[in-house]
OpenMM code with the backbone's topology and positions (N, CA, C; nanometers):
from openmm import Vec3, app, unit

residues = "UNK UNK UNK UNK UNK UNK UNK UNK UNK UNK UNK UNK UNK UNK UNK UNK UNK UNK UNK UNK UNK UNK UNK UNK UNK UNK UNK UNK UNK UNK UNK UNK UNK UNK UNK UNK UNK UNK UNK UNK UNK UNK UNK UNK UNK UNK UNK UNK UNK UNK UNK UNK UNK UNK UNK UNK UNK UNK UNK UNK UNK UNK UNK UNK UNK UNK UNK UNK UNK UNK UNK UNK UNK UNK UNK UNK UNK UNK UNK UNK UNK UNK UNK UNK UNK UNK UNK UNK".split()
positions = [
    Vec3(-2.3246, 0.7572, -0.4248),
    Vec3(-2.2169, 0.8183, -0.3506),
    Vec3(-2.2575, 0.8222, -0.2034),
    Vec3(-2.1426, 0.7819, -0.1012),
    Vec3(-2.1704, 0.8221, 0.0436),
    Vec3(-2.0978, 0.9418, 0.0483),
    Vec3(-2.1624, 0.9793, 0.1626),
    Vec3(-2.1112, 1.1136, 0.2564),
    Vec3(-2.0037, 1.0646, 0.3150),
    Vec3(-1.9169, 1.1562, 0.3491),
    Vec3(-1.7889, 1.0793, 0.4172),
    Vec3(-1.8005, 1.0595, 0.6054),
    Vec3(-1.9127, 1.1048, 0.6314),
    Vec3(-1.9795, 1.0729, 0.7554),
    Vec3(-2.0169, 0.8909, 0.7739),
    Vec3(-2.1011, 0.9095, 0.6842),
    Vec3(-2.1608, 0.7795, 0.6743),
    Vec3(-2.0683, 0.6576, 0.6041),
    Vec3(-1.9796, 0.7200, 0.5278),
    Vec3(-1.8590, 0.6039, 0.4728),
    Vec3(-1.8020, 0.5312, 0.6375),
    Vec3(-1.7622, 0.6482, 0.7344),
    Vec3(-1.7144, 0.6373, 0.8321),
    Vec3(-1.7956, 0.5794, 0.9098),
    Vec3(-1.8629, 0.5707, 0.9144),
    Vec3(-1.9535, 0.4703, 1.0254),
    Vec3(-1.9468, 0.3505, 1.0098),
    Vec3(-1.9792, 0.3344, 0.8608),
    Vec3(-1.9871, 0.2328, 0.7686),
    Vec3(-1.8411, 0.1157, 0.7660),
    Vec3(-1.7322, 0.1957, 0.8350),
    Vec3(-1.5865, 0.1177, 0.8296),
    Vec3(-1.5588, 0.1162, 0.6914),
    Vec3(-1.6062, 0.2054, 0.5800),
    Vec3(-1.5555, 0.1464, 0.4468),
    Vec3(-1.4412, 0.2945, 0.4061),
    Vec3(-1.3855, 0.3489, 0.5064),
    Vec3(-1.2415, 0.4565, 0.4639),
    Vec3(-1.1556, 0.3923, 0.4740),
    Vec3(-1.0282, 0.4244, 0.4566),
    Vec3(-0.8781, 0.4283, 0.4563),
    Vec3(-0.8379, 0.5456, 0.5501),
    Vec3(-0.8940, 0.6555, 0.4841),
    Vec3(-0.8317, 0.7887, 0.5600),
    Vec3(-0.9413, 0.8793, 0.5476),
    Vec3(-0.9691, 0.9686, 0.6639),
    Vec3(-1.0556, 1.0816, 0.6027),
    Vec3(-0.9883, 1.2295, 0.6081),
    Vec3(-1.0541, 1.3601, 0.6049),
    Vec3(-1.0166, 1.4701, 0.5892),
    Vec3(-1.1411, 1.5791, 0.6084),
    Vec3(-1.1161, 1.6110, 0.7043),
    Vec3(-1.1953, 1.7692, 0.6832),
    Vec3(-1.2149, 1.8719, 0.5702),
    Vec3(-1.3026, 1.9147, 0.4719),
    Vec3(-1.3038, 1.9653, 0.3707),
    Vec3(-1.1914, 2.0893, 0.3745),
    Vec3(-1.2050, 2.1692, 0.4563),
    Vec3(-1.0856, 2.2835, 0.4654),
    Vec3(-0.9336, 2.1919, 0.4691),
    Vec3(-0.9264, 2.0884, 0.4925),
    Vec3(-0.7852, 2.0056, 0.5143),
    Vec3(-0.7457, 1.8869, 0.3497),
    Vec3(-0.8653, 1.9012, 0.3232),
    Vec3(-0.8175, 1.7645, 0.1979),
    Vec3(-0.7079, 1.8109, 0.1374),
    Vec3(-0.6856, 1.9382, 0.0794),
    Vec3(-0.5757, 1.9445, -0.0195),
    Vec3(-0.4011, 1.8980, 0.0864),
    Vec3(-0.4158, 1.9115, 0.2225),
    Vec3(-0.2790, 1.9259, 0.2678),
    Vec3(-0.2847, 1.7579, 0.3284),
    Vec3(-0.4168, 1.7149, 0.3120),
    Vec3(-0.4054, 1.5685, 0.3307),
    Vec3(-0.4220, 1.4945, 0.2206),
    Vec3(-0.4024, 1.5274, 0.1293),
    Vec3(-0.4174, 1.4504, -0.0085),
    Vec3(-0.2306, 1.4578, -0.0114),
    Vec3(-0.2043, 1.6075, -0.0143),
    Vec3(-0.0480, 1.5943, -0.0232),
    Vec3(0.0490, 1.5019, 0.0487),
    Vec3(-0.0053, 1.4629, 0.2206),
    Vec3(0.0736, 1.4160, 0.3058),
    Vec3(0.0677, 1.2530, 0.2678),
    Vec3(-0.0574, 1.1957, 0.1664),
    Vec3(-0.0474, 1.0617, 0.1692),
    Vec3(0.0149, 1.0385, 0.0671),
    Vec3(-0.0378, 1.1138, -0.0672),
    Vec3(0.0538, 1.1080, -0.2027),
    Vec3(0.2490, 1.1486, -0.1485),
    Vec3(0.2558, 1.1899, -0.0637),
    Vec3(0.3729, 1.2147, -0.0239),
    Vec3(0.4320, 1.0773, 0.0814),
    Vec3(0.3682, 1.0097, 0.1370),
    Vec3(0.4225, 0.8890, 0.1743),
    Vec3(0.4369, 0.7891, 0.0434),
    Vec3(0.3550, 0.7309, 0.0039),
    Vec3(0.2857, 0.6679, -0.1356),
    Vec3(0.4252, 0.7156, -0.2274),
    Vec3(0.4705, 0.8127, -0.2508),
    Vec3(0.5568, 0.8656, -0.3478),
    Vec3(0.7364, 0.8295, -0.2452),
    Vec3(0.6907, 0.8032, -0.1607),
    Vec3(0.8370, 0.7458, -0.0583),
    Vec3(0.8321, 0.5648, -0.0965),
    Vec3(0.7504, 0.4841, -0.1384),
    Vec3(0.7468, 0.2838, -0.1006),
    Vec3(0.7975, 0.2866, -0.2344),
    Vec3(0.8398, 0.1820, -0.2322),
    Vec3(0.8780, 0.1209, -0.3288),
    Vec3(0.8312, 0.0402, -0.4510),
    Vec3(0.8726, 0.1281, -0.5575),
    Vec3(0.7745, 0.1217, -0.6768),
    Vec3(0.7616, -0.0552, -0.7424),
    Vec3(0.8744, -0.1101, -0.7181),
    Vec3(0.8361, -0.2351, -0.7041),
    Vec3(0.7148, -0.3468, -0.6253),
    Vec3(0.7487, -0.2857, -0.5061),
    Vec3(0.6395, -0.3249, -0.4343),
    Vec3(0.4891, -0.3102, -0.4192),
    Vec3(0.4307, -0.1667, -0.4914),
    Vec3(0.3367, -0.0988, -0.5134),
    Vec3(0.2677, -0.2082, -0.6514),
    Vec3(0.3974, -0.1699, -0.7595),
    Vec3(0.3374, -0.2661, -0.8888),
    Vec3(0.2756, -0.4410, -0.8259),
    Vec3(0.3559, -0.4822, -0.7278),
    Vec3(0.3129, -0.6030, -0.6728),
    Vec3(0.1705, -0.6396, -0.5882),
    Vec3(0.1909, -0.5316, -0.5019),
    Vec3(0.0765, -0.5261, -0.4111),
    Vec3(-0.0647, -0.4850, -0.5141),
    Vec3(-0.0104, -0.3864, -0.6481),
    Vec3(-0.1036, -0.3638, -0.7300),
    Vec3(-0.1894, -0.5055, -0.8156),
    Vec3(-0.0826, -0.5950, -0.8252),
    Vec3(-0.0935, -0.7201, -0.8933),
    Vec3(-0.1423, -0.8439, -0.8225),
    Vec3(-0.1073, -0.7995, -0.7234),
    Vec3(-0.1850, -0.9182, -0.6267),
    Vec3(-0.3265, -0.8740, -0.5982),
    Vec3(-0.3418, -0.7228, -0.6166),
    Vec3(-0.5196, -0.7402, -0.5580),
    Vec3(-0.6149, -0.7620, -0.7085),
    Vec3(-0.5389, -0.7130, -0.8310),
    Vec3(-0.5915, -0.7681, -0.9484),
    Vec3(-0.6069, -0.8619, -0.9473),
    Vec3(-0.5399, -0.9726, -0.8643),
    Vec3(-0.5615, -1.1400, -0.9067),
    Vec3(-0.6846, -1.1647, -0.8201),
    Vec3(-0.7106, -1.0683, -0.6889),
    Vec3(-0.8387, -1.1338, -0.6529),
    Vec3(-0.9478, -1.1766, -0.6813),
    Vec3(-0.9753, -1.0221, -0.7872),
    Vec3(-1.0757, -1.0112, -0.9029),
    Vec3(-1.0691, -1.1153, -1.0010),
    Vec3(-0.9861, -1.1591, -1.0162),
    Vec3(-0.9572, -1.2414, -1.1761),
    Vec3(-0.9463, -1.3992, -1.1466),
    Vec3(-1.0944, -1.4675, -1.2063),
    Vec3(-1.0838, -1.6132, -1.1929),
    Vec3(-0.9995, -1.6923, -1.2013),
    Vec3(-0.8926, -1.6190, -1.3367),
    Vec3(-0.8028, -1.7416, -1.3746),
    Vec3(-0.6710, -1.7109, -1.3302),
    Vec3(-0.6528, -1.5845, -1.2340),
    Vec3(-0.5557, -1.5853, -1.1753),
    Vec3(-0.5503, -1.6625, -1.0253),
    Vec3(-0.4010, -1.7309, -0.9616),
    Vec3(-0.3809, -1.8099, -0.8461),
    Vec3(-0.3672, -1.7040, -0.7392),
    Vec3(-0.4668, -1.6253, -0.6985),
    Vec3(-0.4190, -1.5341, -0.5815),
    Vec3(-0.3116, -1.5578, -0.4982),
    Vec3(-0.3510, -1.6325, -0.4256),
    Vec3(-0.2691, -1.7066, -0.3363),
    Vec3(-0.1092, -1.7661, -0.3632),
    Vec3(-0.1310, -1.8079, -0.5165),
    Vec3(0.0183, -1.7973, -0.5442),
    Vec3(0.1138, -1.6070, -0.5547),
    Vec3(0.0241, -1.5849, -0.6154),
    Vec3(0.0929, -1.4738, -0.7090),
    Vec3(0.1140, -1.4122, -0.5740),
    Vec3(0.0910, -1.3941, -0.4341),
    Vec3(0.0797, -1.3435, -0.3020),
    Vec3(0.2242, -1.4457, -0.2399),
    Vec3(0.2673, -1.5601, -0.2757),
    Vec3(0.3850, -1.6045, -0.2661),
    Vec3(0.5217, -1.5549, -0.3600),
    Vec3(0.4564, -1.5494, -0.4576),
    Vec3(0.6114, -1.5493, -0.6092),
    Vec3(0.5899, -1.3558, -0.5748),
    Vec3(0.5326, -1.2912, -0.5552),
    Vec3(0.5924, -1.1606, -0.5811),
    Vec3(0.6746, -1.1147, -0.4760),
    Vec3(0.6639, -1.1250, -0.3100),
    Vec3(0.7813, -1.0815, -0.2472),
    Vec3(0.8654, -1.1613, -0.2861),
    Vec3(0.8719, -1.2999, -0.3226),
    Vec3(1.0115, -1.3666, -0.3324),
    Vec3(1.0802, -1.2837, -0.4653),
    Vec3(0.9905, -1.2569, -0.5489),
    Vec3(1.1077, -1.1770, -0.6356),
    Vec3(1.1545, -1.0540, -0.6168),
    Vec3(1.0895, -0.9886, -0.5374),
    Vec3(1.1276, -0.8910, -0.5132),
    Vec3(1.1893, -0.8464, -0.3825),
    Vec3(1.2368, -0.9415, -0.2839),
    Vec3(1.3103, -0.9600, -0.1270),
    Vec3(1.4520, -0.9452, -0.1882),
    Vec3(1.4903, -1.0346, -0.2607),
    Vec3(1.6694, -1.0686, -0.3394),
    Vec3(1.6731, -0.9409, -0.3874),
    Vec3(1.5656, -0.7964, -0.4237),
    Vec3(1.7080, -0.6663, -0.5044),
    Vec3(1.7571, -0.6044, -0.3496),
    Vec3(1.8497, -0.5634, -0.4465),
    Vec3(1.9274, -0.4517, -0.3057),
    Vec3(1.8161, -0.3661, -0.2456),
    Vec3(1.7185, -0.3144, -0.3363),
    Vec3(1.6218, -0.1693, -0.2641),
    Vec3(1.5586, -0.2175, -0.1245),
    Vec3(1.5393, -0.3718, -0.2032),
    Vec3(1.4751, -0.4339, -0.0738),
    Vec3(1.5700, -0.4532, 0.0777),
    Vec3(1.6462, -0.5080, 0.0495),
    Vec3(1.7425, -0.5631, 0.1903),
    Vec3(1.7367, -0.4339, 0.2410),
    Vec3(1.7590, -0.2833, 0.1685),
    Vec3(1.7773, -0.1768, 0.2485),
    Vec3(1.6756, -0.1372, 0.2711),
    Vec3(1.5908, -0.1249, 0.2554),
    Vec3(1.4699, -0.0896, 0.2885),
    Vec3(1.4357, -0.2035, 0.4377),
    Vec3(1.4399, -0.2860, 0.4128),
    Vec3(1.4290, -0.4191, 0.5694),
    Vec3(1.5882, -0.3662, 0.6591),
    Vec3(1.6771, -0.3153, 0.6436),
    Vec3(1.8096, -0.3169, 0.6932),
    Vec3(1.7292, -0.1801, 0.7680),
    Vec3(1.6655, -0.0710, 0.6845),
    Vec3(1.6578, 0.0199, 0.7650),
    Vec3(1.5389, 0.0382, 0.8924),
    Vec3(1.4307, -0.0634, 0.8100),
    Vec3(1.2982, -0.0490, 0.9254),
    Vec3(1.3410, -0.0916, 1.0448),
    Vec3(1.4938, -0.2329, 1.0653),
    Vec3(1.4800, -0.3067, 1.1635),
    Vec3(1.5917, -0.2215, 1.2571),
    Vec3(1.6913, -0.1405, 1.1831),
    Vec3(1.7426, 0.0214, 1.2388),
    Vec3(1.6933, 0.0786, 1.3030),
    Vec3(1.5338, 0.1205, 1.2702),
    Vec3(1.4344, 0.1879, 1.3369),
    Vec3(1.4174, 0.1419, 1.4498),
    Vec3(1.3357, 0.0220, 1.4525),
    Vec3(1.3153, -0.0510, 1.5332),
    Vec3(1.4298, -0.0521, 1.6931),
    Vec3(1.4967, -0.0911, 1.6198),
    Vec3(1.6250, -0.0934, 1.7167),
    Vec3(1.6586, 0.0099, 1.8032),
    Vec3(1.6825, 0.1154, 1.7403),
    Vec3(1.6630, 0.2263, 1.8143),
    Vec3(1.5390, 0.3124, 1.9238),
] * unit.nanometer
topology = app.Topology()
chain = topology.addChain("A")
for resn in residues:
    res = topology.addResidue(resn, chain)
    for name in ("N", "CA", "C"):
        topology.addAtom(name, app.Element.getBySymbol(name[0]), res)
């Protein structure tokens, strides 16, 4: 196990937290995370499994999963609204 000092030096976090703060920063990421799209999550989940896995085509399966999943509606609105953002 690292210290979360030394994780941090190390470049190997995502996010950190002050011990008095983890519980309201555990909530704020599980609370974004619980906003994406569960399609996309299962994908992004499936594409980093293929890295690991010899006999999977990373590189494909990193092509065929947004394409199947760009064509549902959740998607277009979800892109309709970031580029909303944007715009504004």
């Amino acid at each position: 196990m690292v210290e979360g000092t030394e994780a941090a030096r190390l470049g190997i976090t995502q996010w950190t937290a002050e011990a008095g703060e983890l519980d309201a920063r555990v909530a704020e990421i599980a609370g974004r995370i619980s906003g994406l799209s569960r399609q996309a999550l299962a994908a992004s989940k499936d594409c980093i499994a293929a890295w690991s896995d010899p006999r999977a085509d990373g590189f494909a399966r990193e092509i065929e999963k947004p394409a199947q999943i760009m064509p549902t509606r959740e998607a277009r609105e979800r892109v309709e609204r970031f580029f909303a953002r944007k715009a504004s």
